[in-house]
C-alpha positions, 0 to 999 in steps of 0.5 A: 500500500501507497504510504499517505501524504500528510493531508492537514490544513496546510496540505490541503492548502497547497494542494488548492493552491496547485489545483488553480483554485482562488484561496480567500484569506479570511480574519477568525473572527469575521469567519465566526462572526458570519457564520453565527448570523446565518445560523441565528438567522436560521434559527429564527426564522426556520426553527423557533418563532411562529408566523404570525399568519397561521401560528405555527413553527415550521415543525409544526407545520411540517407534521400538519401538512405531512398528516394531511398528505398522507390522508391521515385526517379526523375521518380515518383511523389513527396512525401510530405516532412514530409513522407519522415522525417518521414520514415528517423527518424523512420528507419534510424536517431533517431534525432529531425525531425526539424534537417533532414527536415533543412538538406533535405531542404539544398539539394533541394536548388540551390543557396546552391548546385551546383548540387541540390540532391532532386528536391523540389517541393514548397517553400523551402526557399531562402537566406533571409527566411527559408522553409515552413514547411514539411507538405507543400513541395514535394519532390523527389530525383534529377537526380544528386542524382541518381548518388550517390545511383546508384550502391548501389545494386551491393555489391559496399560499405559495410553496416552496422546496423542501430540504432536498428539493424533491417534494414541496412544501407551504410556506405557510398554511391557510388559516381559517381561525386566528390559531396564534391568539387562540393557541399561543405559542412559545420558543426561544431563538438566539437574543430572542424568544416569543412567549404567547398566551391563548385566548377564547376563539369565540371572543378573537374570532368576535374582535376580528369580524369587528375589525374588518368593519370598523378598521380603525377600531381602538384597543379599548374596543376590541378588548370588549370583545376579547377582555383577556386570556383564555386558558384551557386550565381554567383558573383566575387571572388577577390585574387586567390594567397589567392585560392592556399593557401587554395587549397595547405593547406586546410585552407584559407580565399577567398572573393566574391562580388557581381556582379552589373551593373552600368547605367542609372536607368531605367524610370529616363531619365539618373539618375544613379543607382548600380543594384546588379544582382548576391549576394555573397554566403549566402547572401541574398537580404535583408540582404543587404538592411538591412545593408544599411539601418542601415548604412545610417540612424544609422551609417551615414557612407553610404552617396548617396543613395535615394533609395533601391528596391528590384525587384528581381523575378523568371524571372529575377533573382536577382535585387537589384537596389540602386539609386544614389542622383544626383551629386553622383559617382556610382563607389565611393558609390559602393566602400562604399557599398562593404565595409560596407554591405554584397555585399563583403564577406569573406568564410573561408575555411577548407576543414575538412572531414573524411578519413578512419573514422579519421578528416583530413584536406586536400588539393585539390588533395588530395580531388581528391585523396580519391574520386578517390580510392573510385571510384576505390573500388566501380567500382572494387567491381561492376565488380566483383558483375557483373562478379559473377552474369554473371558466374552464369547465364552462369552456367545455361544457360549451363546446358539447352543447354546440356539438350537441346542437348537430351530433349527427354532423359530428358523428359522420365528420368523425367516421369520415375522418382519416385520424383523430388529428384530422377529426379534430381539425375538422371540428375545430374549422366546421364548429369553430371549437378551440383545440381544448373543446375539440379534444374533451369532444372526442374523448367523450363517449357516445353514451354521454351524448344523449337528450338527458345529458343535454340537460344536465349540461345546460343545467351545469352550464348556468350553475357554473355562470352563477358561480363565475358570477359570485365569485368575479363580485368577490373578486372585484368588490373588497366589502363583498371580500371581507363580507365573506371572511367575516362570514367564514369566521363566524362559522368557525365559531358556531361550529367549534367555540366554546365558553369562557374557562379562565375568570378575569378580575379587573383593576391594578394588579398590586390592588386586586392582590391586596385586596384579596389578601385575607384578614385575621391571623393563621391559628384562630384563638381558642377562644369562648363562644356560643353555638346555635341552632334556629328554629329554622334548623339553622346551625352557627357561632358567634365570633370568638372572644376573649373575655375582655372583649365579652366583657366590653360587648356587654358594656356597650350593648347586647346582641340579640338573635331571633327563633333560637331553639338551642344554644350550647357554649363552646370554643373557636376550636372545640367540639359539640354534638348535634342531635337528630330526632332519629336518636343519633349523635354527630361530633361536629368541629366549631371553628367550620360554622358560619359565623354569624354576621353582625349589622347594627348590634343584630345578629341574623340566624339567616347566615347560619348553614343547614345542618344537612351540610354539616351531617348525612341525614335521612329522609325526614331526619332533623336536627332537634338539640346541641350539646357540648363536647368536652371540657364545656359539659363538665359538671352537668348530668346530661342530655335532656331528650323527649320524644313524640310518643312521651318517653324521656332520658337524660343521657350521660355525657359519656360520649365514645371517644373514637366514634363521631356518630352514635345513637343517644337514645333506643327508640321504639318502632314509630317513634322520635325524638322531638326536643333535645336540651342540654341541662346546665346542673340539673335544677331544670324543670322538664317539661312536655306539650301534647298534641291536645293542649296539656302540659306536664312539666316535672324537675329533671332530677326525677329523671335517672341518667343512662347510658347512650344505649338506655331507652328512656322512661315513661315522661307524660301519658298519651291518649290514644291518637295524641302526640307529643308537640314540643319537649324541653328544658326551662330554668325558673330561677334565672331572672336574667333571661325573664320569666318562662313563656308558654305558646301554643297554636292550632294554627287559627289562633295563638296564646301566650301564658306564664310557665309559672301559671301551671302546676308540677305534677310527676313524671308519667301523668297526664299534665293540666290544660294549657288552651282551651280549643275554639269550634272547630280546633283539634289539635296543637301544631305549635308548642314552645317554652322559654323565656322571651319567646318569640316567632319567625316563618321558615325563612326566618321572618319576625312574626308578631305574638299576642300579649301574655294571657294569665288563664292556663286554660284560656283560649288563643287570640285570632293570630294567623301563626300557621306554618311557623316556628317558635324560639326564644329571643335571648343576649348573648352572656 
């Protein structure tokens, strides 16, 4: 073997040099210079920024047009995925195919685009993890996209080679919606990058067709119709003073949040929880969860929380469900949520594209702008591709009309003919055909040229005069062009638009979040306050004090609350018990109730939550007591509870320990609990009102307490047919709270009586007459007794009751009390 020549640099010079080849000198650093401008050229304009015509990289308008040459459209089946990297790799994009199948991913996905371009068939990833691979997925094009490749084959936009000159390929593609401003977009180039938004079609779509009509539209107008981004992950953007800026400039900063639901978390009987139902865009579940995980066991600075779960799934969408500790304000911790994880993110807005092949950044009407032209060209192009094809036709369809006119003629001109040039000569000099009209002539078969095809081309003939007709208006008249964009846009939207996900709150950014910064501390005070339940089964709490606040309240002044049927003492962060008229016992945490809003030194019960909130009841299942749990109960003998067939108990306050449902009571078949009193110290009276006007009332400590397993003993005797009304617990000897009231309705008329006005008797008697009925009146429907009692309807609206009337066994006044409830007005300690 022939030893080598030394082949470096300076051999190779010498050799062009010995060749006659012209050597350029040329300086290191203009060489690398130049170079590095056409290769950041070239990443600009073929790589990273969209057009801002159709909105889309080259890649992705590459595997667009690829998936439509190969017929791989909505009404096919899908295609593995890698076939379709494959065929955009080898003919189109000579890349790596980790980058087009990454760029075919972002399309299929619906939480990255608003308006998905390939309908994706398998795991094609979420926020938080990435696709499987393409030898795994399907893949076909969306209906959407069909929009953007539509017209590709009427002469619509020019086209160019593609990388090796053997096929050709669009240098942009129709585009019958706005996709940029629809779907956003994002890339970085050398010294530059672009970082889009989506937007609603319906609103851009609603702005554009204003825009063809009124050209000199301003900002503020359009942004009537398009007042903000649109995200496919829903959430909150905050500031829209901060969404002009960047729609005036092009450039801007918005920030999203996440939207959540503050509530009982649910199987907990009332303990708070902050669900996260919709993320920020790009953000994923568990980077969330990640970022409180660090912050709650790293930084320290996330406090409150017990526990993160996320449940979401494909039928419920997102759910991230974060539990409150006890004695926590949710709205506080959402605060230090939003601003140390991602739920509250920036986007930093730069709408960079490429105009003419030049990077420009734009404004939001200018966007409108540049699609706008583009439709107009595309459109413009179209009907004029249209109109040629139709002339052409009608050019034909002449020329077998006239043949028609004289087939005999043209039948014996043809056989007498020696070849076809010379029957085509022929015809063209007898007929005064053209060579085109000639040649279609004879390449018809006979079988066409029949009195039924004549019609039908006559028909053709002036369908393809009307079209060439519409189509010359379009061409030639601009409004009738814009008339038929702005036609073809609102199409668009009546076939695929949908309804606004993302919430827009308006003002200066530093305003709207200051204003929606909470107000109280994180860890809520342990500290006294009341429990109620209305007459109208509505459950709440006062506001938490501290003793020397208490005190100052009743210095300056009493807060009243109207129709109250129980009310227990507690703390801001303990625990009572609700107790149902089936007999069973719910542990509910305090610090979940509503607390009831002050106007005017008056509470209103109306701000309370239904006790079927709060607990699982059944069917016709009230709540008739509270209770307290805990250190609030100590020293009292138990629950006071009467039922409607006359048994009464006094549970001891033996509460399970690890149970927060249980039965207080065993009830008989057909029975109820109707009253449920919590005694203080056990120097009440019992009292109980039957469904025929007697009222039997009897001290407490005859009553021995049981257990929550135990039955209850014999209270009042019932006839046959009556029931109990009204069972409860009255104190006589607090002159604070006034004198006990008796009220009883049959519904036509009301009475009011002192409760000192009838005699003791013992348990399980029958009680004395407390209203003597009217003709006519069978039975009480309302009975109540207390002290300051008042009425209320079911809405809580005040009802007026008649003076006291001294008679035990007096008769009522005429007062339509009918459906309504009774409770009693008390002040608060």
């Amino acid at each position: 073997m022939a030893r080598r020549k030394n082949t470096g640099p300076r051999a190779d010079l010498a050799a062009f040099d010995q060749a006659g080849a012209r050597v350029f000198d040329n300086p290191l650093v203009t060489e690398v210079s130049d170079s590095y401008l056409e290769y950041a050229f070239s990443v600009i304009h073929s790589r990273a920024l969209p057009d801002a015509r159709d909105g889309l990289k080259p890649v992705h308008r590459r595997i667009l047009y690829s998936m439509h040459e190969a017929g791989h459209r909505p009404d096919r089946a899908h295609v593995k995925s890698a076939r379709v990297v494959g065929d955009v790799m080898g003919r189109y994009h000579p890349h790596g195919d980790t980058a087009i199948y990454d760029a075919m991913v972002r399309l299929a996905q619906d939480f990255s685009l608003n308006v998905p371009l390939i309908d994706g068939h398998g795991n094609f990833g979420s926020p938080d993890d990435g696709p499987a691979a393409a030898r795994y997925t399907e893949a076909r094009m969306s209906h959407e996209a069909m929009l953007l490749v539509g017209e590709l084959g009427e002469d619509t936009v020019d086209v160019e080679p593609n990388y090796d000159g053997s096929l050709t390929q669009p240098t942009v593609l129709p585009a019958a919606f706005p996709n940029l401003l629809v779907n956003g977009a994002s890339g970085i180039a050398v010294g530059m990058a672009t970082n889009m938004i989506p937007h609603n079609l319906a609103e851009v779509v609603s702005a554009a067709r204003w825009l063809i009509n009124h050209p000199d539209a301003d900002l503020d107008k359009l942004m009537e119709f398009v007042p903000g981004p649109d995200l496919p992950t829903g959430g909150v953007l905050l500031g829209l003073d901060e969404v002009r800026r960047a729609y005036e400039t092009g450039r801007g900063v918005v920030r999203m949040r996440g939207r959540v639901e503050i509530g009982p978390l649910e199987g907990s009987r009332g303990r708070q929880a902050i669900t996260v139902v919709e993320l920020p865009y790009g953000v994923g579940a568990e980077k969330v969860i990640a970022a409180i995980t660090n912050e709650v066991n790293k930084t320290k600075r996330l406090t409150g929380i017990a526990d993160v779960k996320d449940l979401t799934d494909r039928e419920n969408g997102t759910r991230l469900v974060v539990e409150c500790k006890v004695g926590v304000n949710p709205q506080a911790l959402l605060a230090d949520l939003y601003r140390l994880t991602p739920l509250e993110q920036s986007f930093g807005v730069n709408n960079l594209v490429l105009v003419d092949g030049q990077p420009q950044t734009l404004g939001l009407k200018a966007l409108l702008e540049v699609f706008l032209r583009h439709r107009y060209d595309v459109v413009t192009r179209r009907s004029a591709y249209r109109r040629r094809k139709r002339q052409e036709r009608l050019h034909l369809v002449d020329g077998l009309l006239i043949a028609l006119l004289d087939i005999d003629k043209v039948v014996r001109l043809i056989r007498g003919s020696d070849d076809a040039q010379a029957a085509k000569d022929g015809l063209m000099r007898q007929f005064k055909l053209s060579d085109i009209q000639a040649s279609y002539i004879l390449d018809t078969p006979l079988r066409r040229l029949t009195k039924f095809d004549r019609i039908e081309l006559e028909a053709e003939q002036e369908q393809l005069r009307k079209e060439i007709a519409q189509l010359s208006t379009i061409l030639d008249d601009e409004k009738v062009l814009r008339k038929v964009v702005s036609d073809e846009l609102a199409a668009v939207v009546k076939k695929f638009g949908t309804e606004r996900r993302t919430t827009l709150v308006d003002g200066d950014l530093k305003e709207v979040l200051a204003a929606s910064a909470p107000a109280g501390p994180l860890e809520v005070a342990d500290d006294p306050c009341q429990v109620i339940l209305s007459a109208t089964g509505l459950v709440a709490r006062t506001a938490a004090e501290s003793e020397e606040a208490s005190e100052g309240r009743r210095r300056s002044g009493r807060v009243k609350h109207d129709a109250v049927r129980a009310l227990v003492h507690s703390t801001a962060r303990g625990r009572v018990l609700l107790v149902t008229s089936a007999g069973r016992a719910f542990k509910i945490d305090v610090l979940p109730l509503p607390v009831l809003p002050e106007q005017a030194g008056t509470v209103s019960l109306r701000g309370g939550m239904s006790a079927a909130e709060l607990v699982p009841l059944e069917p016709g299942e009230s709540v008739v007591g509270l209770a307290p749990v805990g250190p609030t109960g100590e020293g009292s003998p138990g629950l006071a509870l009467g039922t409607r067939q006359g048994v009464v108990k006094v549970c001891a306050p033996d509460w399970p320990v690890r149970s927060d449902e249980f039965e207080v009571i065993g009830l008989r078949e057909g029975d109820e609990v109707v009253g449920a009193t919590w005694l203080t110290d056990g120097a009440e009276t019992l009292a109980f009102v039957s469904s025929e006007a007697s009222l039997l009332r009897f001290p407490a400590s005859a009553v021995r307490p049981q257990g929550t397993k135990g039955g209850g003993m014999a209270g009042i005797n019932l006839p046959a047919g009556v029931r109990v009304v009204f069972f409860g617990a009255v104190r006589e000897d607090d002159p604070a709270h006034g004198e006990p009231m008796v009220v009883t309705s049959t519904g036509a008329t009301v009475k009011v009586t002192p409760f000192g006005a009838y005699p003791a008797k013992g348990r399980a008697t029958g009680g004395v007459r407390a209203q003597r009925f009217l003709k006519g009146e069978t039975d009480l429907v309302v009975a109540w007794v207390g002290p300051r009692p008042v009425g209320a309807t079911a809405t809580g609206d005040p009802v007026e009751l008649p003076p006291a009337d001294p008679r035990r066994d007096g008769s009522g006044f005429a007062v339509m009390l009918g459906p309504t409830v009774v409770g009693h007005q008390i002040e608060r300690d």
